[in-house]
C-alpha positions, 0 to 999 in steps of 0.5 A: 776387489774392494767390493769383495772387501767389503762384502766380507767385512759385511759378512764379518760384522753381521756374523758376530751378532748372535742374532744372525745365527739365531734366525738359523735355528728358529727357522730351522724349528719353524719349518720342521714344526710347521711340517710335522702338523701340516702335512702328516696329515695332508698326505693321510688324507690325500694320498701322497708322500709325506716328504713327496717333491711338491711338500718340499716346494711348498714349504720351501716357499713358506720358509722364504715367506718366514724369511722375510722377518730375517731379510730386513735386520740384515738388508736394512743394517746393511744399506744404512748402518752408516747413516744410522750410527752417524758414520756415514759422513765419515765413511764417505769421504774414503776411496770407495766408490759408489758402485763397489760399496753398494755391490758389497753391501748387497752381496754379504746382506744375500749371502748370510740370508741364501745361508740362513735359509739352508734352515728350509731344506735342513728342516724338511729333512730332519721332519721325515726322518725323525719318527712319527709318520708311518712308514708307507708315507714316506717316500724315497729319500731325494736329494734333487727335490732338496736341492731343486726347490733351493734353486728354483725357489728359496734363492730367487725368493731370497736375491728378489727380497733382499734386492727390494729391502735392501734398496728401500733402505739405502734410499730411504737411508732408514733400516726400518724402510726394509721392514716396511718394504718386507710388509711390502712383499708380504702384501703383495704375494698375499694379495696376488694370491688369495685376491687376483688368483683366489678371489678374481680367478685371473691366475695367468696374470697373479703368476707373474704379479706374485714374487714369491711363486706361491700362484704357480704352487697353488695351481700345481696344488690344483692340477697335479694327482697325489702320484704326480705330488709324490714323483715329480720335481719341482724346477725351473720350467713352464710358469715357474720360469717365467716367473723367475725371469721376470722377477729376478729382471724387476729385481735387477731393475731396482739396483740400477735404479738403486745405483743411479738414485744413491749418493755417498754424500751425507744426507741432510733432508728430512721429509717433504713437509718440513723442508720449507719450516727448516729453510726458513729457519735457516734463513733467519739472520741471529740478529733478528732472535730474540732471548727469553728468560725462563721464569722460576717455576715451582717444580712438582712431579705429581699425577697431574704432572704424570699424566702432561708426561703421558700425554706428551709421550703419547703424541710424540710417539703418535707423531713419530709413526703418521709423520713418517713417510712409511707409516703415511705410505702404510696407513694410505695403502691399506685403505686404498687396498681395501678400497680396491678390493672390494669395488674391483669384485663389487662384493659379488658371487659368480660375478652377479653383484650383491648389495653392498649393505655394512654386513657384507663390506664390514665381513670384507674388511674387519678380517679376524687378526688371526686369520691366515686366509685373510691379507687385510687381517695379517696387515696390521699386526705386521704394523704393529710388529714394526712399530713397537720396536721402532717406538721403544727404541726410538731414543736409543737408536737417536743417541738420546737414551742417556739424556731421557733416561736421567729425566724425571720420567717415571718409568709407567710413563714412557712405556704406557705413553708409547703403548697409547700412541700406537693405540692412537695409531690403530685407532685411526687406521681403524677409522680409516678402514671404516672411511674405505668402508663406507666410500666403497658403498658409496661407489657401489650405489649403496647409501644405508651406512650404518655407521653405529655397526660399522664402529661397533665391529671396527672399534667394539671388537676389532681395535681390541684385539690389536690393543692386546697384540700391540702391549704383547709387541711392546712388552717382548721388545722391553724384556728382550732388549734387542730390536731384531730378536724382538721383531723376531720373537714378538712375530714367533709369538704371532704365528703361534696365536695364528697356528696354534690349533694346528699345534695342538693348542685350542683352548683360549685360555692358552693363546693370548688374546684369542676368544669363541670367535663372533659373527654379525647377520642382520637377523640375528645381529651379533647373538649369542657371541658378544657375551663370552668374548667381553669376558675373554678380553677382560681376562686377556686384559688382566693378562696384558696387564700383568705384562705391562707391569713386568715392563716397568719393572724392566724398563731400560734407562740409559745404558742399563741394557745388560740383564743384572743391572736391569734385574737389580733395578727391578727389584728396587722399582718393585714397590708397593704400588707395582706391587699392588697392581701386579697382585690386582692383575694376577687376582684377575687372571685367576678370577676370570680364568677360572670363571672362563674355565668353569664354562668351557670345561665344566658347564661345557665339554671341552673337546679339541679337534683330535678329541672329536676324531677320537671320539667317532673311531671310539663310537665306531670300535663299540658300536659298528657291530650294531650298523647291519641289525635291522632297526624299525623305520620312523613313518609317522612322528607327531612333535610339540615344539616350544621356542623360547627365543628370549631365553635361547632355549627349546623343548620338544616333546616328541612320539615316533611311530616306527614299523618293522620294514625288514623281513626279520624280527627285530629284538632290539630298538638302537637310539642315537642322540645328540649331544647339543641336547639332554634327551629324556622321557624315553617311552616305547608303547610295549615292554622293553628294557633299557640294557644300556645308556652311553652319555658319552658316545650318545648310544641306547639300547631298548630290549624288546620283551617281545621280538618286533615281527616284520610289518608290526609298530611300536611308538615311541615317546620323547622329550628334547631340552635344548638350554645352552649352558654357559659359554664353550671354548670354541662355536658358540650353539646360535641355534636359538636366538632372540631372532633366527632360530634354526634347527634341524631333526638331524641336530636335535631329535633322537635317531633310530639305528647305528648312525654311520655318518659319525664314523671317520671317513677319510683314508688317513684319519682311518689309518691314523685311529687304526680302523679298518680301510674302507670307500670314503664313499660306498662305491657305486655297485655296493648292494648293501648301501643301495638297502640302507633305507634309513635315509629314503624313509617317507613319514607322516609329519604333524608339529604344533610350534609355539614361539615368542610373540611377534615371530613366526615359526615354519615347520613342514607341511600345510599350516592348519591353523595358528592362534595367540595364547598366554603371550605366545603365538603357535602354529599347527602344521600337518603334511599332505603327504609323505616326506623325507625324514630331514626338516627344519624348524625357524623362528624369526620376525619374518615378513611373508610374500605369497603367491600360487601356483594352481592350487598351491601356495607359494610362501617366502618368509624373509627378514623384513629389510632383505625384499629384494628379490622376492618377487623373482624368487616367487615367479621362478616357483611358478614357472618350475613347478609348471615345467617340472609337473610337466615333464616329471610328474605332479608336485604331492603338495599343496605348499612350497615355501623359501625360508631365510635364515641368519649366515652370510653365505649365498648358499640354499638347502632343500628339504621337503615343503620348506626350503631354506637360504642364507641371507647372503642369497637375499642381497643378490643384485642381478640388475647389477650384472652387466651380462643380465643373468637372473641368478636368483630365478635359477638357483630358485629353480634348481632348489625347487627341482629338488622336491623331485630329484631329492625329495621324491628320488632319494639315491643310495648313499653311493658314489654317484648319488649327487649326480641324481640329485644336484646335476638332475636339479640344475639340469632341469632348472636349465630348463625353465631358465630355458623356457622363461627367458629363452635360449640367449638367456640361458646360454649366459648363464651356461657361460657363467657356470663354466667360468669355474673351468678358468680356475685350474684344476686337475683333469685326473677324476672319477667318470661321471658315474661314480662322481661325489666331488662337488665340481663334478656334479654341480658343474660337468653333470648338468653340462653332460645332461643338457649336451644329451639334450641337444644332441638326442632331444628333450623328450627323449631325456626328460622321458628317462628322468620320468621313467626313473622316477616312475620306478624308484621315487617310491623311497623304497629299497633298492634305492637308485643310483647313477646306474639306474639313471645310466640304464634310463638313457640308454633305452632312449638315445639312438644307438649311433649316440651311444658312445656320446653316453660313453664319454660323459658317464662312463669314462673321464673324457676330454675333446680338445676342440679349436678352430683355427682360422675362418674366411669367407667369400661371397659367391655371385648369387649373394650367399657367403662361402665359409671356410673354417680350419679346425683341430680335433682330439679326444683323450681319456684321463684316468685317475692317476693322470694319465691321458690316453688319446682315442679314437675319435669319430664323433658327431660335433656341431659346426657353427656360423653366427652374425656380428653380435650384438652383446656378448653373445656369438650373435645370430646362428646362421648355420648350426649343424652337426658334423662327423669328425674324427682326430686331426685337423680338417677343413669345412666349408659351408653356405649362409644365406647372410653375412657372417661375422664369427663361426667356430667348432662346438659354439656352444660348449656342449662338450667337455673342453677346458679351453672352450674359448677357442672354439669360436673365431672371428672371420679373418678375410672376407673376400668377394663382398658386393658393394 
């Protein structure tokens, strides 16, 4: 009874806050904005209800994570009200007893949050029914998703964050421990998230770390089809439910704990560090004190004085944050995560490690502030939300407000003595970050620290974004003069600075603190971004200064708290000299903005992500008319490149010779060209007449004074001047710079034809821009995609590039010769042979490393520090191009070269001749990897299969056509992995590149055939390429992809597709297989495989009995979900292996192919030794997502001579 007392007492007191109800809307404004940007667009796109179940779950979740700036006002008042307004010596000597004061704390504290967060579902329902969404985007209106996602979600969330808050206040005695327990839980559900599930793929285990739920809506995010988003519900079953129990079980732990550790009793001790000095002054008899007189000292309040005051100010304030147990408990898990993080993934990719050079450790940790995606990014500003509003209402909350606020202490002083010992406090984070930094290198064996690039990021450019944002905290919580408003306003303000792109804000002149954005390479080190974002932050810095002003002005002095008075004082505090500064701010902002602003909207086009989608449905309304006119195909182009890294600028001087390959006249030549560069000097070597000029759009039109007959050429002249001019908003252009420069034909040189990769391509933004509905993708039998020759055009190719002394620039084709004029170095190219129409072009200091190949040179051009594995890089060259000459026919080059290029991606691109890779592909360390898998000799070999699958074979652009592409060049790099290092070697790496089937995803897909996701063509296209092999044979596969070359490699209309690669293996594998070719091309289909137990027994003549128990099923799954079994009588491998001895299966002792159908089955064979391990389909050759219970340990072994 008392405990209910209490309770609504609690509820009572907190009710009359007008903060407590002010959460409400807020909340309710939050979610029904975040709703309306994110997810309209999302179920565009994605094809499912805009207010389907799972978008209410999802944002009911985001409303509990929201909540937990509400959650610490009203659990950490509730837990220590008493001790903190110094009643609690009073209060506990009523007849309360322990148990019902905490009970009725908790419960009023739970409840005002369970009611505050009804905002969630009220804010869901107002975003579907107030117009704006189509109508066939909304679905039926359903109460029980409402509900259900409260239940299952927004209350547990709720009863786990106020059992951890309210906890860590009442022992803590101390309000502000819930917010830090709030940090807490931020951190944690962040971190089971993006780290264990996203980063380390262990998503079993981040469902049940994550309080939260996020993991277990993240997987069903993967898993569920658009129709299953739009009609199932959300509730309490399957890892949901387990998630629930265990953390409602954790949460009821912690207040038993809470039960047992609380006294009502006033509490006296202070931190651990100061007991000892506290005791011994208590022990010091009076006796023994001595009395001193102050001497008489002249008092002057001058600058000097001033700056002691700001001095003292800031090392108290200093002092009050490290000193604290939750700001050394903050300070040291923020290191220690980082710390963790990043030895625990060894900076790695696939699991292969990568050096762990300052580049890539300083890319971990020095996360944007700004970046939701990033859990160490959002940490400090969530300190810094903390511990403005603890540090300036420090005195107040103490009681000692009056007594400072009538101390000869100018105003500036307190705030701006505040401000720089929290910057001192960011400051050692900062430090400490860089310390996590360098010792993680130091456990990773990496001792090049670069100490000067590790403080350039983490105080040059990181320290000042959390300066900015830390005077922003400060500023709100003196003009709003409330804590918990503060703390809420001052967190709005950050969700704004990180959400505002998709709030339709993007210029940086609008969201404070934001800049261009900058990136770091070792190649290219921190070009061309420093520039622009030194003057946003100096005008952001004006800004912050305007803002500090205003501060002053309202500065609160003992109990001057309401908005009169402190208006009233303003005005008399507003002197000459605040004036002055307020005017020099102001003077800034209007100086440097408007400079700023020149750059970004008049020197440069400004153009928001909506402008860019408007802009290609407007190119597509005035020009698609044009995209079936036949266009003369380029087969010949002769360029004179001119780099000027110094200055970033190019010009290229160009000539096209194009040739009528249609069977029509052609009265018209289309050009497209590129907005990045200004394009003049446009020439044809005929009579034309230039009927139309579109800047904005980048579309021309040459009339022909006489028709182009079919077979007939004309050329074309052109001159390209690439000069950056100023700065814009957003993606600085590095594509020239003082060291790696890059760039394509496709980003520069002019286009021939209507160009149908500018249109939109998704089914929302179509609909959104009103555009006729179409394929994201041309589908598979779409006879028009496969004579779209554009793409498969062969040219001629010749450049001669010139660029700054001490580079090297790389063009296609075999370098003719090279000479040294007027202080620059220039390089003719010239091709052997035809190539595809897409190349680039680099400048850099590169080192080289040669090799050969027969009559072919092997050339790899890298940054002169990256030499790690080059020497693999050139012998995987060697070996693929003597397998793939082999087996496909002969290489039409007499070079092939690898070309690094500034990005820390791990990613390569083929083009013919040249292919290029980032520098993250240069740090790859495979003598790291404990499972010794050479991943840098493998993706070399996929890329160099490209100058056959992509280079000679170029597919029509319909679905299916990166089955030809990317499955062919990994199939085929499988191969000669196969054929250097052997068959263990690669079954390693066959089981590193199924690991991506232990992330979940959804089985609902496309067949193979018609496959454009990347999973499907990257990862299950080469499987079902390479389970053809061993089921029907190498000569008989690679016999196909021959022929399939033979009869499409030309570039010639009509371009091939799946189809064409489907009818070569047909003609080769046996009939009785023919349904193998069925279930991975044709249909969606799945084997669920498992063997359930083995034994074996030795028999008298010294052979081994093995007897395996094995369930067997086959289900094809459509595109909606739905799973259908078939029947199944399948040839399937049955295997016994020897004891391993690495992680391998160990040696095969049978290996042999059985016919099963559906059900379960027993099989017993004969070896000749010992067995240790024996499974159903050891290998994995076909589709099974839970592979990993195909093999067995032998369980009996029975029979056994000794």
């Amino acid at each position: 009874m008392r405990s209910w007392e209490i309770c609504r007492f609690e509820i009572a007191y907190q009710s009359r806050r007008v903060s407590t109800w002010l959460y409400f809307p807020v909340l309710l404004t939050l979610t029904y904005h975040m709703t309306r940007e994110i997810y309209i667009d999302n179920a565009r796109r994605d094809g499912y209800f805009f207010n389907a179940p799972f978008v209410i779950a999802v944002m009911t979740f985001y409303g509990t994570l929201m909540g937990l700036l509400i959650a610490p006002q009203l659990a950490g008042d509730a837990a220590a009200r008493d001790v903190q307004t110094r009643m609690d010596p009073l209060f506990y000597t009523t007849p309360v007893g322990k148990a019902a004061y905490l009970r009725g704390r908790f419960l009023a504290a739970f409840i005002l949050y369970a009611v505050i967060l009804w905002a969630v579902p009220l804010g869901l329902l107002l975003a579907a029914v107030v117009p704006g969404p189509e109508a066939e985007l909304i679905g039926p209106f359903r109460p029980a998703a409402y509900l259900g996602a409260y239940l299952s979600l927004a209350l547990p969330n709720a009863f786990v964050a106020t059992t951890f808050l309210f906890s860590m206040a009442a022992l803590g005695r101390l309000a502000m421990a819930s917010y830090l327990g709030s940090l807490l839980l931020f951190i944690v559900v962040g971190f089971s998230r993006l780290f264990v599930a996203g980063t380390l793929e262990w998503w079993e285990l981040a469902k049940l770390l994550d309080p939260f739920g996020w993991t277990v809506l993240a997987e069903l995010s993967r898993v569920w089809t658009p129709v299953e988003k739009s009609t199932r519900l959300i509730g309490l079953q399957g890892s949901l439910l387990s998630n629930r129990f265990l953390w409602i079980g954790i949460a009821l732990g912690v207040l038993a704990l809470t039960h047992l550790r609380f006294r009502l009793a006033h509490h006296t001790a202070g931190a651990w560090w100061s007991r000892g000095a506290r005791r011994a002054d208590q022990e010091t008899p009076m006796g023994d004190a001595t009395v001193h007189v102050a001497p008489r000292v002249r008092r002057t309040f001058g600058l000097a004085t001033h700056a002691r005051q700001l001095l003292t100010v800031a090392r108290e304030s200093f002092q009050e944050i490290v000193t604290s147990w939750g700001g050394l408990v903050l300070a040291g898990m923020v290191a220690l995560a980082a710390l963790a993080a990043v030895s625990a993934t060894q900076i790695d990719h696939m699991g292969v490690p990568l050096f762990a050079t300052a580049e890539r450790i300083t890319a971990f940790l020095a996360a944007p502030m700004t970046s939701p995606q990033e859990v160490f990014g959002m940490i400090v500003p969530l300190l810094i939300v903390i511990y403005a509003g603890e540090l300036v209402w420090q005195e107040r909350e103490a009681r000692l407000s009056e007594i400072t606020g009538a101390a000869p202490v100018p105003e500036w002083v307190c705030f701006l003595g505040k401000f720089v010992g929290l910057g001192l406090v960011l400051v050692a984070l900062q430090a400490l970050m860089m310390a996590a930094g360098i010792l993680s290198q130091v456990l990773l064996g990496h001792f090049d620290f670069e100490i000067g690039l590790y403080a350039r990021i983490f105080i040059g450019l990181q320290l000042p974004d959390y300066l900015l944002f830390a005077l922003l905290a400060l500023v709100v919580h003196v003009l709003v003069n409330h804590k918990y408003v503060g703390h809420l306003v001052v967190v709005v303000a950050y969700g704004f600075m990180v959400f505002s792109p998709a709030l339709g804000v993007e210029h940086n002149l609008l969201i404070y603190a934001s800049d261009p954005g900058w990136t770091y390479s070792d190649m290219r080190g921190f070009e061309p971004f420093i520039g622009p974002w030194v003057w946003f932050k100096f005008y952001w810095a004006a800004w912050a200064l305007l803002l500090a002003v205003a501060a002053t002005l309202l500065w609160v002095r003992g109990n001057e708290a309401d908005l009169g008075s402190r208006l009233a004082l303003a005005r008399r505090r507003f002197t000459r000299r605040a004036a002055g500064l307020a005017a020099v701010a102001v003077a800034l902002i209007l100086t440097l903005g408007g400079f700023i602003f020149y750059n970004t909207n008049v020197l440069n086009a400004y153009q928001t992500a909506s402008d860019g989608q408007a802009r290609r449905a407007g190119y597509e309304r005035r020009y698609g008319q044009y995209k079936s006119v036949p266009q003369p195909q380029p087969t010949a182009i002769n360029l004179n490149v001119e780099i000027y890294p110094e200055h970033r600028a190019a010009e290229i001087r160009g000539t096209f010779r194009l040739v009528n390959t249609s069977a029509a006249a052609i009265g018209s030549v289309h050009l497209a060209t590129n907005p990045a560069v200004t394009t003049t000097g446009i020439r044809l070597d005929r009579p034309a007449k230039n009927v139309l000029t579109d800047d904005e759009f980048g579309h021309r039109i040459y009339a022909l004074e006489a028709p182009l007959q079919p077979g007939e050429s004309l050329q074309l002249d052109f001159e390209v001047h690439f000069k950056p001019r100023g700065f814009p908003n957003r993606g600085m252009d590095a594509s020239v710079v003082t060291n790696g420069t890059y760039f394509t034909n496709d980003a520069w040189l002019p286009a021939i034809g209507y160009q149908a990769d500018r249109e939109l391509r998704s089914a929302g933004d179509r609909r959104k821009y009103g555009l006729a509905a179409r394929p994201e993708t041309p589908v598979l039998d779409d006879v028009e995609a496969r004579r779209d020759a554009g793409g498969a055009a062969r040219i001629s190719f010749e450049a001669v590039v010139g660029t700054g002394e001490g580079q090297v620039a790389v063009a296609p084709g075999r370098l003719r010769r090279t000479w040294t004029q007027g202080g620059r170095r220039y390089f003719h190219y010239a091709t052997d042979a035809p190539i595809g129409n897409h190349y680039a072009f680099f400048s850099a200091a590169y080192a080289v490393h040669e090799a050969r190949w027969n009559d072919t040179w092997i050339e790899i051009f890298h940054h002169p520090t990256h030499a790690w594995n080059v020497d693999r890089m050139a012998r995987s060259v060697q070996a693929s191009l003597d397998y793939y000459t082999q087996q496909f026919g002969r290489y039409p080059h007499g070079q092939l070269r690898f070309v690094e290029q500034p990005g820390d991606g791990v990613a390569a691109h083929a083009s013919p001749v040249n292919i290029s890779y980032e520098e993250g592909f240069s740090l790859l360390n495979p003598g790291a990897d404990p499972r010794d898998i050479d991943l840098p000799f493998a993706v070399t070999a996929h890329e160099v299969a490209h100058q056959w699958w992509g280079a000679t074979l170029t597919p029509a652009p319909v679905e299916g056509a990166a089955v030809l592409t990317e499955s062919l060049a990994w199939y085929s790099a499988m191969q000669v992995v196969e054929q250097t290092f052997g068959r263990e070697h690669l079954r390693r790496l066959l089981s590193m590149m199924r690991e991506v089937y232990a992330a979940p995803r959804t089985r609902a897909e496309v067949p193979l055939l018609r496959a454009t996701d990347s999973f499907l063509t990257y990862r299950k296209g080469p499987f079902a390429m390479y389970a053809l092999r061993e089921y029907a044979g190498t000569e008989q596969v690679n016999g196909a992809l021959r022929r399939l070359l033979e009869r499409h490699g030309s570039g010639t209309p009509p371009l091939a597709t799946s189809l064409d690669l489907y009818r070569e293996l047909q003609a080769v594998i046996p009939q009785s297989l023919h349904y193998l070719l069925v279930d991975l091309f044709e249909t969606n289909t799945f084997w669920e495989l498992a063997t359930q137990g083995v034994t074996a027994k030795q028999t008298e003549t010294g052979t081994w009995q093995v007897t395996l128990d094995v369930k067997t099923r086959k289900v094809v799954v459509d595109t909606a979900g739905v799973e259908t079994e078939v029947p199944m009588d399948d040839l399937i491998e049955v295997g016994v292996f020897t004891a391993a001895k690495a992680a391998g299966p160990g040696e095969p002792l049978y290996l042999q192919m059985h016919r099963m159908r559906s059900g379960e089955h027993r099989i017993t064979v004969m070896v000749a030794s010992k067995p240790a391990r024996a499974g159903i389909d050891p290998r994995n050759l076909l589709i099974d997502v839970e592979g990993d219970d195909n093999l067995k340990e032998i369980t009996r072994l029975a029979g056994q001579k000794r």
